[in-house]
Phi, psi and omega in degrees: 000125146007152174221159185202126151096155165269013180138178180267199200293334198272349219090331167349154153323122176352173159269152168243168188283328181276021155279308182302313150313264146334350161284287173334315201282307189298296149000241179006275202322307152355277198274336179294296165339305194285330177292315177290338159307302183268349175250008210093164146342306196301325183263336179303267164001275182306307193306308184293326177294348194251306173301316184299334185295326194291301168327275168355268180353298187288322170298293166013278187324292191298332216268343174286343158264351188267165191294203188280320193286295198285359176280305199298318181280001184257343183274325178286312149318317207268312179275331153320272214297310154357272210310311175317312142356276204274336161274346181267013179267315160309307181306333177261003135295334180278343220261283173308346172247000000 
């Protein structure tokens, strides 16, 4: 897996992507609710679709290193939240036209 950055602020190590990935994720997850109260459904939508992408991703990533059982459930995980995704990407092009 990737590296990102030469470290943190302190000197610290690199970022790896799926720490980053998983941050992006938590984020989201978070922030969406709290986004759709107050701007509406529409930005709640783009938030969760940015976390559900995140989600993928990250499973994606993990399922290339993992053994045979857990790469089937982690290859499943990565397309459920895709699929999920591409729908809530969808509901916020319809939602905006």
């Amino acid at each position: 897996m990737g590296e990102w950055g030469r470290g943190g602020a302190g000197g610290g190590p690199p970022l790896e992507r799926t720490r980053v990935l998983g941050l992006l994720f938590a984020g989201a997850m978070v922030a969406a609710p709290f986004l759709a109260l107050l701007y509406g459904p529409t930005a709640g939508l783009a938030v969760a679709t940015l976390a559900l992408a995140a989600t993928a991703a990250l499973a994606g990533d993990l399922a290339r290193g993992a053994g045979p059982a857990a790469r089937r459930r982690l290859v499943v995980a990565a397309a459920v939240n895709g699929g999920l995704a591409v729908a809530c990407l969808v509901a916020v092009v319809v939602r905006l036209t």
